[in-house]
DSSP file (Angstrom, degrees, kcal/mol; ACC not computed):
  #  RESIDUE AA STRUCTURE BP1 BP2  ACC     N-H-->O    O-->H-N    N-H-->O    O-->H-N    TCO  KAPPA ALPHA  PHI   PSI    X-CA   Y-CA   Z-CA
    1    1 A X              0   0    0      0, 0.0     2,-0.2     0, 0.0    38,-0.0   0.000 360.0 360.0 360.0 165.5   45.1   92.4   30.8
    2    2 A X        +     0   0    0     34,-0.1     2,-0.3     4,-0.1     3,-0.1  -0.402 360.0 149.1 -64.0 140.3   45.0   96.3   30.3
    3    3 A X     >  -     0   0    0     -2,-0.2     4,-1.6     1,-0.1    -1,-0.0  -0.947  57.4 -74.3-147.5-165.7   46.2   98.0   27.8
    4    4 A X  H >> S+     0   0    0     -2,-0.3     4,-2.1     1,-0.3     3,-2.1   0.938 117.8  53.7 -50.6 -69.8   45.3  101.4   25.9
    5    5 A X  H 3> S+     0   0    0      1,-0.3     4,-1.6     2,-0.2     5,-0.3   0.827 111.5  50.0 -44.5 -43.2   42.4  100.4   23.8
    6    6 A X  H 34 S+     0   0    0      2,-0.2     4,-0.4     1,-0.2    -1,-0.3   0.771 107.2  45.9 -64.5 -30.7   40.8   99.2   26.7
    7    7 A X  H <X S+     0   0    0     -3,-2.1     4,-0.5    -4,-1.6    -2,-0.2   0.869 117.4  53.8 -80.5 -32.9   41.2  102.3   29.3
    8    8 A X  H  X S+     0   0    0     -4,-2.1     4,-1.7     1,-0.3     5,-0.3   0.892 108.6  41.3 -83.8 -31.7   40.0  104.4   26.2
    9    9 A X  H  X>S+     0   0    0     -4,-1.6     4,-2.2    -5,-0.5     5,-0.6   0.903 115.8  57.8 -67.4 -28.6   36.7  102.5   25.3
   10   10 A X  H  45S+     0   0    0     -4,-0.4     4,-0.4    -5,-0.3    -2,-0.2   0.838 111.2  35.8 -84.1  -8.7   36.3  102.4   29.0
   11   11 A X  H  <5S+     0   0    0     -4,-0.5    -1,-0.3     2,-0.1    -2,-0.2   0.821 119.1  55.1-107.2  -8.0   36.4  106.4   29.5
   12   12 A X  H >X5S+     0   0    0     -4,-1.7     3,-1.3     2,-0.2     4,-1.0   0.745 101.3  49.7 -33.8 -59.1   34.6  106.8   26.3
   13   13 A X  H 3X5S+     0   0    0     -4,-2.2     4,-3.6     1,-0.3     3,-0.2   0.908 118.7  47.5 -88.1 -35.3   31.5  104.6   27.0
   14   14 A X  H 34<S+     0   0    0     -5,-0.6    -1,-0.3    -4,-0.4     4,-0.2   0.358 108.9  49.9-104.0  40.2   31.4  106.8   30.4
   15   15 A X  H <> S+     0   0    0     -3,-1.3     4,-1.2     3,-0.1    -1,-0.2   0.078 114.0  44.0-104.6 -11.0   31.8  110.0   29.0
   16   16 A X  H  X S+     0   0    0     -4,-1.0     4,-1.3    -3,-0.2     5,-0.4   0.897 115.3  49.6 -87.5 -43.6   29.1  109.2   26.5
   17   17 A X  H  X>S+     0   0    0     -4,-3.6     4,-1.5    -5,-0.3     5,-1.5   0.962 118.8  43.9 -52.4 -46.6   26.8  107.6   29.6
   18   18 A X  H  45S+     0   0    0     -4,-0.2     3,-0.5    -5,-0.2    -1,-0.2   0.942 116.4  40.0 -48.8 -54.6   27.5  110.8   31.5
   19   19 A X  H  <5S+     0   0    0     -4,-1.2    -1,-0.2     1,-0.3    -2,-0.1   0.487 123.2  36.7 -89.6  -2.8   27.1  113.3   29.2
   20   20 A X  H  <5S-     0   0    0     -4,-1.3    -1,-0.3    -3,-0.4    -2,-0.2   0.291 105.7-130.3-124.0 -11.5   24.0  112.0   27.3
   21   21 A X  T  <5 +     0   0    0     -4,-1.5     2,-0.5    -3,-0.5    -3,-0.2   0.948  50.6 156.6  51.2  68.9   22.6  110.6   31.2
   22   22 A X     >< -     0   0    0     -5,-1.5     4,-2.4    -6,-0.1    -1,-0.3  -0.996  35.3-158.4-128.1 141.8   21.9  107.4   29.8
   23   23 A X  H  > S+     0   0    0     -2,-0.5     4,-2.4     2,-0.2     5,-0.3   0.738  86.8  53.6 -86.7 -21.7   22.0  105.3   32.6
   24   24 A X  H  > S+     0   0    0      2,-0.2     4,-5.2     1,-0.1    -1,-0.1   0.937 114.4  45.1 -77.9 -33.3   22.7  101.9   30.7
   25   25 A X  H  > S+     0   0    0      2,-0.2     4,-1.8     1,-0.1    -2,-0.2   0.998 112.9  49.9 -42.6 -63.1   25.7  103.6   29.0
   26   26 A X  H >X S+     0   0    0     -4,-2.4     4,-2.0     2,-0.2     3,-0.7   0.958 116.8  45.7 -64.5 -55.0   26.8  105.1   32.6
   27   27 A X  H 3X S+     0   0    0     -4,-2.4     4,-3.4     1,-0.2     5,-0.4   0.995 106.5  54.4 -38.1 -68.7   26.3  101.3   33.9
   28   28 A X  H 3X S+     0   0    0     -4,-5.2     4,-0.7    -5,-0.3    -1,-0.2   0.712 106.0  61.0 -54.0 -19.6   28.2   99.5   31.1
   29   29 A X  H XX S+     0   0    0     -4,-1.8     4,-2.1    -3,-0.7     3,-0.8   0.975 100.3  45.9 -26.1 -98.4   30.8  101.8   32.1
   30   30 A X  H 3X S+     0   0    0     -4,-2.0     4,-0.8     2,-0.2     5,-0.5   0.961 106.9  59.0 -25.1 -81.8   31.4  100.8   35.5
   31   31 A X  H 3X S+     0   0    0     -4,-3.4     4,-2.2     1,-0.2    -1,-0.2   0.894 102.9  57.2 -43.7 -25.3   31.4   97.3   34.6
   32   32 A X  H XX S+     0   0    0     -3,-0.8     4,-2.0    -4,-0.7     3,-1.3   0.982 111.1  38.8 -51.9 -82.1   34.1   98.2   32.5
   33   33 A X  H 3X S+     0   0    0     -4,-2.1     4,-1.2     1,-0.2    -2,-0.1   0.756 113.1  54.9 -50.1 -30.0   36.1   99.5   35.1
   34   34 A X  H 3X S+     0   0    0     -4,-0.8     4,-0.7     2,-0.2    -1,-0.2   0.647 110.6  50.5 -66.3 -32.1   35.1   97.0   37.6
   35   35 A X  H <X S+     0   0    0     -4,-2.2     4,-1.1    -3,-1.3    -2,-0.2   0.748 109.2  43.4 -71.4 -25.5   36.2   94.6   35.3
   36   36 A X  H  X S+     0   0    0     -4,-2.0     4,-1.7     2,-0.2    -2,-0.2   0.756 107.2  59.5 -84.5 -23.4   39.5   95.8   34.4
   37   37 A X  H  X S+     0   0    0     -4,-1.2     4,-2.0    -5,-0.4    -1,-0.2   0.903 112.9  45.3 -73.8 -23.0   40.4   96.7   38.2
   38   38 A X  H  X S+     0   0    0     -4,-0.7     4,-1.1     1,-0.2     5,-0.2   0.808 111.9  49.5 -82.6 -37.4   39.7   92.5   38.6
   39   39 A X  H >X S+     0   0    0     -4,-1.1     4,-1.7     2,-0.2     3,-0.8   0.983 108.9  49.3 -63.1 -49.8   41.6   91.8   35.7
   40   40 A X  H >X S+     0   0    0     -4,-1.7     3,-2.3     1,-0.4     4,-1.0   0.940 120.9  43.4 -70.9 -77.1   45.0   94.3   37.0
   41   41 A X  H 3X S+     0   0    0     -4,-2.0     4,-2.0     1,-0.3    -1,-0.4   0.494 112.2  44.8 -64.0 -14.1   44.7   92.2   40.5
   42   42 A X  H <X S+     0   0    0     -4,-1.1     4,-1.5    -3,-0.8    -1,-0.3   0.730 117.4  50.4-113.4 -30.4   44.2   88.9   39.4
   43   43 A X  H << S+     0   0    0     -3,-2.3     4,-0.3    -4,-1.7    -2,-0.2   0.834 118.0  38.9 -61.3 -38.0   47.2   89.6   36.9
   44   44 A X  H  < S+     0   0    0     -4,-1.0     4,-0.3     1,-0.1    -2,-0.2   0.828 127.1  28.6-100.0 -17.7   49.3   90.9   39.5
   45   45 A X  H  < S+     0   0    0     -4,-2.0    -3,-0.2    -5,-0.2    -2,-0.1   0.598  88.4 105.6-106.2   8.0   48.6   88.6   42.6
   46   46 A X  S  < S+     0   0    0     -4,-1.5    -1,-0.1     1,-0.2    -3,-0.1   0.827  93.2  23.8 -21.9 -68.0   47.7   85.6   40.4
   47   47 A X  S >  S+     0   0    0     -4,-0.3     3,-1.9    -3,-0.2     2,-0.5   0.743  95.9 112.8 -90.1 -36.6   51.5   83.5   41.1
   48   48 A X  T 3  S+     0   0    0     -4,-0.3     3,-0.1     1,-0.2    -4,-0.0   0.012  85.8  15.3 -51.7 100.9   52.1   85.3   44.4
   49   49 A X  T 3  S+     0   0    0     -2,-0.5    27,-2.1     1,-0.3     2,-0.5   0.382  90.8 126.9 147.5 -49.7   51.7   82.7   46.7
   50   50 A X  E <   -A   75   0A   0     -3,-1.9    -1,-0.3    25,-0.2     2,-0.3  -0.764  40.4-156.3 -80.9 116.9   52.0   79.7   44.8
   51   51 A X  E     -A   74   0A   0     23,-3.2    23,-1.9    -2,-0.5     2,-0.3  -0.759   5.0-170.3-114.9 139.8   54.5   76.8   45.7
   52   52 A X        +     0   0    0     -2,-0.3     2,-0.3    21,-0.2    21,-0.2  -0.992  16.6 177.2-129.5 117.4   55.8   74.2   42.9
   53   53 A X        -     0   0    0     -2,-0.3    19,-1.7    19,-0.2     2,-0.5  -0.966   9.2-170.7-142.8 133.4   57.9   71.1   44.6
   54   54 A X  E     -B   71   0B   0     -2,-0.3     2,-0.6    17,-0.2    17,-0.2  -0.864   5.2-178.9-141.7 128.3   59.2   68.3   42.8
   55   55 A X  E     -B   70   0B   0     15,-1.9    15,-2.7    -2,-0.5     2,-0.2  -0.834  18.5-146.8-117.9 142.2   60.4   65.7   44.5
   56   56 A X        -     0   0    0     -2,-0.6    13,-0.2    13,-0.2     3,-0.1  -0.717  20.0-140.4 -82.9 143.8   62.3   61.9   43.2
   57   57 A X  S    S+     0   0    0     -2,-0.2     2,-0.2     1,-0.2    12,-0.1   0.270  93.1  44.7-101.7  24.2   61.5   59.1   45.5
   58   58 A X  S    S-     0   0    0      9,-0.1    -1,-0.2     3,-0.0     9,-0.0  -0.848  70.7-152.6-155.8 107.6   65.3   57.8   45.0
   59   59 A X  S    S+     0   0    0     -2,-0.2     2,-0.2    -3,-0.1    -2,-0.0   0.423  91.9  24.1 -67.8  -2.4   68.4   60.6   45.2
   60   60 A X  S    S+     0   0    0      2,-0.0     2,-0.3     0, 0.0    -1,-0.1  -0.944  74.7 173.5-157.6 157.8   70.3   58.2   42.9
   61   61 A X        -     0   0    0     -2,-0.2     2,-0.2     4,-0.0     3,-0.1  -0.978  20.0-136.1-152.3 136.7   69.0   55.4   40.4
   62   62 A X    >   -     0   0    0     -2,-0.3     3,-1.6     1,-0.2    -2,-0.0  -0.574  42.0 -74.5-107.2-172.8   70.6   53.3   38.0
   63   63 A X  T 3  S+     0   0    0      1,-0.2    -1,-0.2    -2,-0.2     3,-0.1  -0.182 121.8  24.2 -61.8 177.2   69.6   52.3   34.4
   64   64 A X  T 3  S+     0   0    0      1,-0.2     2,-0.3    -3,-0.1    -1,-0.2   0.453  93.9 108.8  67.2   8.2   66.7   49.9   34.6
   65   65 A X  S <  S-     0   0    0     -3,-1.6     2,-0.7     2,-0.0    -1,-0.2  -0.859  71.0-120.1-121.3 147.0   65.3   51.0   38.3
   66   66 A X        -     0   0    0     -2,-0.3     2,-0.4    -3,-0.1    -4,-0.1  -0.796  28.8-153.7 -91.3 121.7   61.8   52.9   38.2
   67   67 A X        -     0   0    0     -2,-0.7     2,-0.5    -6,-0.1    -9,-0.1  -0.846   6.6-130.9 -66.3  63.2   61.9   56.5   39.8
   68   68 A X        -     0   0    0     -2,-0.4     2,-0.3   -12,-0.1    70,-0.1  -0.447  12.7-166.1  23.7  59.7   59.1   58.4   41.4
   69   69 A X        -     0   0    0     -2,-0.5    70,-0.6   -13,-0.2     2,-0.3  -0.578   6.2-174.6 -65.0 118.2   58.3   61.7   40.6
   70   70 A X  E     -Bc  55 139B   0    -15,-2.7   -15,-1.9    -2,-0.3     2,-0.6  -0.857  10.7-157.5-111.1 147.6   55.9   63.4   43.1
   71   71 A X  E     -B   54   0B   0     68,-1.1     2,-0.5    -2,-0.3   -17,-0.2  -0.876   6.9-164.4-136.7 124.5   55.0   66.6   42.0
   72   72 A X        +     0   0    0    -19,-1.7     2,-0.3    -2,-0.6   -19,-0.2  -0.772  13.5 168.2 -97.9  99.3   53.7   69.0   44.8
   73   73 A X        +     0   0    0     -2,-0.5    56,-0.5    56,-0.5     2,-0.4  -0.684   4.8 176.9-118.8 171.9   51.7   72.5   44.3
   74   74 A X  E     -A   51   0A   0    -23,-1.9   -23,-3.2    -2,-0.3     2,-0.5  -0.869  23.4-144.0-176.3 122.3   49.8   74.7   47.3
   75   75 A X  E     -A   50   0A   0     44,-0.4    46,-1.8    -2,-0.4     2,-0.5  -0.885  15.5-170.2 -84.2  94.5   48.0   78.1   46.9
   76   76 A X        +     0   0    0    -27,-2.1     2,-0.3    -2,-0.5    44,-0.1  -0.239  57.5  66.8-102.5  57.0   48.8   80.0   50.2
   77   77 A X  S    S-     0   0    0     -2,-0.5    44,-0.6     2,-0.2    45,-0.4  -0.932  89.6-102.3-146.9-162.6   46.4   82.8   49.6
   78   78 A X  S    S+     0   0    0     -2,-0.3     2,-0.4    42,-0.1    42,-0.3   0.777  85.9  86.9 -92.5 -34.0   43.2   83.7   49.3
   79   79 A X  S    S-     0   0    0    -34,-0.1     2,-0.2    40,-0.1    -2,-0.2  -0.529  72.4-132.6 -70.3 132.0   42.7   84.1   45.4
   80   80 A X        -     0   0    0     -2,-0.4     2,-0.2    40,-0.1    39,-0.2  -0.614  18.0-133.2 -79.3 147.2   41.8   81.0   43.9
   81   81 A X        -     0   0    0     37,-1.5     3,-0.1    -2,-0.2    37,-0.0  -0.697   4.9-150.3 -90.8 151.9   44.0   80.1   40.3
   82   82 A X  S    S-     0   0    0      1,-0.5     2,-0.3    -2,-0.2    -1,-0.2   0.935  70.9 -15.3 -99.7 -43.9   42.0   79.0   37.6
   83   83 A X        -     0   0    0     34,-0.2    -1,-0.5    35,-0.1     2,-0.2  -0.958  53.4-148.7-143.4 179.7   44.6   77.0   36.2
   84   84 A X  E     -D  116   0C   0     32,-0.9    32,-1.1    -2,-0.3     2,-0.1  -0.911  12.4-155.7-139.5  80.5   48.6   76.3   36.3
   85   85 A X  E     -D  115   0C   0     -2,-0.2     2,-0.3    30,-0.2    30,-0.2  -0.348  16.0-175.3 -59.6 137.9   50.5   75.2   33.3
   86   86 A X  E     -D  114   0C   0     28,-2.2    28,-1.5    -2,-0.1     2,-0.3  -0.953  18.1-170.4-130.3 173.5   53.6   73.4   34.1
   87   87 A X  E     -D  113   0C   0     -2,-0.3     2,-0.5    26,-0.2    26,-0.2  -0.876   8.7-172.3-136.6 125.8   56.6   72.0   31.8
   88   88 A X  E     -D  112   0C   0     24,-0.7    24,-1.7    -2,-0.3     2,-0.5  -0.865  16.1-148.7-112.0 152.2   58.8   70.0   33.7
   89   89 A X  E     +D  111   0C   0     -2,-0.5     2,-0.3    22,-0.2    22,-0.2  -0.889  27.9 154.1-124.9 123.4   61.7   69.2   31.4
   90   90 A X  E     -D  110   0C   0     20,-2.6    20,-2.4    -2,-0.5     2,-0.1  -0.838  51.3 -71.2-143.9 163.5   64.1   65.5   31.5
   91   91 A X  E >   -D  109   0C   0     -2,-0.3     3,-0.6    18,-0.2    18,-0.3  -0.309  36.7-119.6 -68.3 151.5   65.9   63.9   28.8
   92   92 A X  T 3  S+     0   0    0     16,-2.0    17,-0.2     1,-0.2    -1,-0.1   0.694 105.7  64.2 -71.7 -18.8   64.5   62.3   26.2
   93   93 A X  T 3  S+     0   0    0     15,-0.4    -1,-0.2     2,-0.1    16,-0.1   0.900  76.5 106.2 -48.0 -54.1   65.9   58.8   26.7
   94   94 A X    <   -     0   0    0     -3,-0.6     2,-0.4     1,-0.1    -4,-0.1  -0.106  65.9-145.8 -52.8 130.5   63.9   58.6   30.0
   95   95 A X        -     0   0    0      2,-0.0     2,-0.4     6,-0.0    -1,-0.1  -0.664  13.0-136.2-104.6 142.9   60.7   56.1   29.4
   96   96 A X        -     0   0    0     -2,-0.4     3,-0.1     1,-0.1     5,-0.1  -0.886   5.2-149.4-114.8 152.7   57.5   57.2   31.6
   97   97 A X  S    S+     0   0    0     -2,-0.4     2,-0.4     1,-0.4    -1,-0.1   0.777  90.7  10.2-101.8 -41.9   55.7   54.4   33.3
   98   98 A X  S    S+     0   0    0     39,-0.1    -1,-0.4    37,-0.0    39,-0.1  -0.871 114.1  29.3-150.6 150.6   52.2   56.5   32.9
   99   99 A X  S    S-     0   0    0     -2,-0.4     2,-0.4    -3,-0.1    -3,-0.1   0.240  73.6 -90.3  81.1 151.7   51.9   59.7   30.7
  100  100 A X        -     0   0    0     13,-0.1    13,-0.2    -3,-0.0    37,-0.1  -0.958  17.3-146.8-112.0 139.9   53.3   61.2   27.9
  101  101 A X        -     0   0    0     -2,-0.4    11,-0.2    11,-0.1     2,-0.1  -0.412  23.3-130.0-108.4 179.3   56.0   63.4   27.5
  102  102 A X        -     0   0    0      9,-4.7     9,-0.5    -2,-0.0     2,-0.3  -0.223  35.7-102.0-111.2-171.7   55.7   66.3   24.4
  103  103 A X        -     0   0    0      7,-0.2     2,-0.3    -2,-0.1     7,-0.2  -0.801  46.8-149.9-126.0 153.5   59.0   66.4   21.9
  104  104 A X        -     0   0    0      5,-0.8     5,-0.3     2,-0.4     4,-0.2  -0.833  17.0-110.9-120.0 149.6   60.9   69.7   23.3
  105  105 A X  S    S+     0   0    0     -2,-0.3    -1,-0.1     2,-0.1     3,-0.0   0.919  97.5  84.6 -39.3 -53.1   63.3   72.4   21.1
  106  106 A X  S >  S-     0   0    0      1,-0.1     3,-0.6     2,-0.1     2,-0.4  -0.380  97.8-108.4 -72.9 161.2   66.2   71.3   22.7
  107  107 A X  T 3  S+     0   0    0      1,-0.2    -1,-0.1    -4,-0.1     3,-0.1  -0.791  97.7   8.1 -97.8 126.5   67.6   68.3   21.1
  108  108 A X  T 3  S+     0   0    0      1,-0.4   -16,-2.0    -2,-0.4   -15,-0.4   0.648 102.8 115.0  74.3  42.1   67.3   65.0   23.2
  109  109 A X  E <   -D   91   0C   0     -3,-0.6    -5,-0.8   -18,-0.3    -1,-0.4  -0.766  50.3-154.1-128.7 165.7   65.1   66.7   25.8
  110  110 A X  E     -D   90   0C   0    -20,-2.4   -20,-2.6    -2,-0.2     2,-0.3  -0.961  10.1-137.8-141.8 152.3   61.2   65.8   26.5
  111  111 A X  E     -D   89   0C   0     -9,-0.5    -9,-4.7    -2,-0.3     2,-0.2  -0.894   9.6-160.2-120.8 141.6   58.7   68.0   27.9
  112  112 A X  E     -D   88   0C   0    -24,-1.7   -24,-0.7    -2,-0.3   -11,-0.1  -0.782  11.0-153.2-133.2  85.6   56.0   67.1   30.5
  113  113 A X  E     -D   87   0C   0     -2,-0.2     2,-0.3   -13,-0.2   -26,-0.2  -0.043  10.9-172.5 -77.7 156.2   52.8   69.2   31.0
  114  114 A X  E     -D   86   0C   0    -28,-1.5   -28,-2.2    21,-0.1     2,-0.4  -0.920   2.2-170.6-144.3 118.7   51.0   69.5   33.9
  115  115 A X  E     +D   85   0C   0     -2,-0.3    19,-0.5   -30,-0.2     2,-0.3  -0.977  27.3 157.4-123.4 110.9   47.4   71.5   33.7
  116  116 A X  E     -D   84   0C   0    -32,-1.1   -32,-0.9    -2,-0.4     2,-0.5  -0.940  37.0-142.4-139.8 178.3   46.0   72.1   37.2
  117  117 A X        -     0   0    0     14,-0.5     2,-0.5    -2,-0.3   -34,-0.2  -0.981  18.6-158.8-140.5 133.9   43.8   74.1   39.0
  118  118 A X        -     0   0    0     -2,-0.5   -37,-1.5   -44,-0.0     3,-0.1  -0.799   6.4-168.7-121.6 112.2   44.4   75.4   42.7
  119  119 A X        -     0   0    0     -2,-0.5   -44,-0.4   -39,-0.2     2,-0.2  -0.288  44.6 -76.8 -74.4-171.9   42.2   76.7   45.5
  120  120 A X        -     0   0    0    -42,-0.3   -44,-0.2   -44,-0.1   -42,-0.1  -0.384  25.3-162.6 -90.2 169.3   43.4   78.4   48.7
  121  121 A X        +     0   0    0    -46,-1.8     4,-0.3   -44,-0.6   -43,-0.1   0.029  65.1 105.4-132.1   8.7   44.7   76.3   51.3
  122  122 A X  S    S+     0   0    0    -45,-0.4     3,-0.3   -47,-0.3     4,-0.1   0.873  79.6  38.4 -63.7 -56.0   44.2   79.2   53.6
  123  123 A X  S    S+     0   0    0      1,-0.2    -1,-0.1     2,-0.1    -2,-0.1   0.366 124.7  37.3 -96.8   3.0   41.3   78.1   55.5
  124  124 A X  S    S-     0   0    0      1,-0.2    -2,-0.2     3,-0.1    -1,-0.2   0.097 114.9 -85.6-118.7  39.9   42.2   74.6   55.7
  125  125 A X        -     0   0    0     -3,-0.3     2,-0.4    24,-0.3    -1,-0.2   0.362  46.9 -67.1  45.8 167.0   45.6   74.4   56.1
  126  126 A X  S    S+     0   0    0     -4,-0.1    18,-0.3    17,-0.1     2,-0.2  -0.343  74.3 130.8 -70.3 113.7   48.4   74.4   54.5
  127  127 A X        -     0   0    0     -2,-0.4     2,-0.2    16,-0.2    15,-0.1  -0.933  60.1 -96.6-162.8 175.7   48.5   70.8   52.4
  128  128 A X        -     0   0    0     13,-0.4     2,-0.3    -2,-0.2   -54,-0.2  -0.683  36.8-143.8-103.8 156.8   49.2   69.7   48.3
  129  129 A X        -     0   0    0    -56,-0.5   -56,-0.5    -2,-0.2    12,-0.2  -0.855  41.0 -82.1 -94.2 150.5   45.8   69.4   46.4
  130  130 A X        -     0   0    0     -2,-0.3    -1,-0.2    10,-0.2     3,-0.1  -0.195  46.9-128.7 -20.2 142.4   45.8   66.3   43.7
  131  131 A X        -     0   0    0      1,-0.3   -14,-0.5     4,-0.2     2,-0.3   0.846  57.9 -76.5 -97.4 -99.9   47.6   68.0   40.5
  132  132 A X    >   -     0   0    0      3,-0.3     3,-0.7   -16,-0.2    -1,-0.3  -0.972  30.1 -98.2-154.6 164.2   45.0   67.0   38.1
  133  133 A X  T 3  S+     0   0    0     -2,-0.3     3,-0.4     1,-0.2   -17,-0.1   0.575 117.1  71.4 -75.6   8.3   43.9   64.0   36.2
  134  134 A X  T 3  S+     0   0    0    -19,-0.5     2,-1.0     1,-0.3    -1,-0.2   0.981  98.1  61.8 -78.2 -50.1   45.9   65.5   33.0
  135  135 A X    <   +     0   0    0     -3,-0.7     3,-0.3   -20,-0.3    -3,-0.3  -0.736  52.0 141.6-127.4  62.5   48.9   64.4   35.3
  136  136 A X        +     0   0    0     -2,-1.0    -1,-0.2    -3,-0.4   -37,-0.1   0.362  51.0  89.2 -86.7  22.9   48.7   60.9   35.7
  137  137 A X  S    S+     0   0    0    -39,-0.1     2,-0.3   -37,-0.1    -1,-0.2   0.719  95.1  31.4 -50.5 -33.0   52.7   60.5   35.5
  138  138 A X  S    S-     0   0    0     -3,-0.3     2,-0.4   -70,-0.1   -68,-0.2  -0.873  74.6-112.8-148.7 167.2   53.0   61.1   39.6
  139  139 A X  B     -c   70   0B   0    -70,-0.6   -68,-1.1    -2,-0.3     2,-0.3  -0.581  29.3-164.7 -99.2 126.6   51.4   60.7   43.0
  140  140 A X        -     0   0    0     -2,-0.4     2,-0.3   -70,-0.1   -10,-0.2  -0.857  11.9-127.1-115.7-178.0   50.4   63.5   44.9
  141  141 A X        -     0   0    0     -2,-0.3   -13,-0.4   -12,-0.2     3,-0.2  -0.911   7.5-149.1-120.5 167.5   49.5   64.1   48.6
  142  142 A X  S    S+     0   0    0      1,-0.5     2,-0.1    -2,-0.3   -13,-0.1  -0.658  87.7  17.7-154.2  66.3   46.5   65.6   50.1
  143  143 A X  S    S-     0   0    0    -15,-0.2    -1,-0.5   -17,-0.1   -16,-0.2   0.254  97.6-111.1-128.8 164.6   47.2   67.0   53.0
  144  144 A X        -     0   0    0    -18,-0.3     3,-0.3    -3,-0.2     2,-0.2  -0.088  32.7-112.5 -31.0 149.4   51.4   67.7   53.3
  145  145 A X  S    S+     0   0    0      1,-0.2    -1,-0.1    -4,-0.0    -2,-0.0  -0.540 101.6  13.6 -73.5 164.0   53.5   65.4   56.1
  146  146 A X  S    S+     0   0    0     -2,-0.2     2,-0.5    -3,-0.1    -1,-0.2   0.408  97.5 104.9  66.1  -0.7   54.4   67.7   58.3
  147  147 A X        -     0   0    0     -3,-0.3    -3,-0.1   -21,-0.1     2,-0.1  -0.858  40.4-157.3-129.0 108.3   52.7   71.1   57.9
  148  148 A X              0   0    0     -2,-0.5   -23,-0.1   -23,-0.1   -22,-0.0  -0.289 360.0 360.0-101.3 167.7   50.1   72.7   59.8
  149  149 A X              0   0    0     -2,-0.1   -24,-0.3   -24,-0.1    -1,-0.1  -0.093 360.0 360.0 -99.2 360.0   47.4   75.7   59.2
């Protein structure tokens, strides 16, 4: 992301390209700026957009019955993410059927990562992609019931 050191090397290296009319200076410059203006937008419209659903395939369960976690994500714009951390967080008692859960800070809690990466769904309609194969704990669907383009 930006910060200071960076805007100043970047007016720097094109105050030296101007003023000394070297043209590779005056280049590298621009790409400096062109790069930081890519960085600012992709920082700020990165998550705008993005929908995170998790759904149980049973609203009530008792001990001994397997549960279903579907875990649903969709990029409804036009910038692609390059990846998506998730931590979904459940008690630590709970045994996973596939997967592994992580040991969490809180005491007698478990952590459950999810690493995925999401195009736009913009010019094929609106639907969940597959999370990734780091997530084989849950089912996804490919396209949504119900949702059109």
């Amino acid at each position: 992301m930006l910060n200071q050191a960076w805007l100043t090397v970047t007016v720097l290296v094109l105050l030296a390209g101007l003023l000394t009319r070297q043209g590779g200076l005056l280049i590298a410059g621009l790409a400096l700026v062109l790069a930081e203006a890519a960085s600012w937008v992709w920082g700020r419209y990165a998550l705008t957009g993005v929908a995170y659903d998790r759904v149980l395939s049973e609203g009530r369960a008792f001990f001994g019955e397997q549960v279903t976690l579907d875990v649903r994500t969709e990029n409804r714009k036009l910038l692609p993410l390059a990846w998506l951390a998730v931590e979904d967080e459940f008690p630590e008692p709970l045994r996973l059927a596939r997967g592994r859960a992580s040991p969490s800070h809180k005491p007698r809690r478990a952590l459950l990562y999810n690493l995925l990466t999401l195009r736009s769904t913009r010019w094929c309609g609106r639907g969940c992609w597959p999370s990734s194969s780091a997530a084989p704990f849950c089912t996804t669907c490919s396209p949504c019931a119900g949702t059109s383009g």
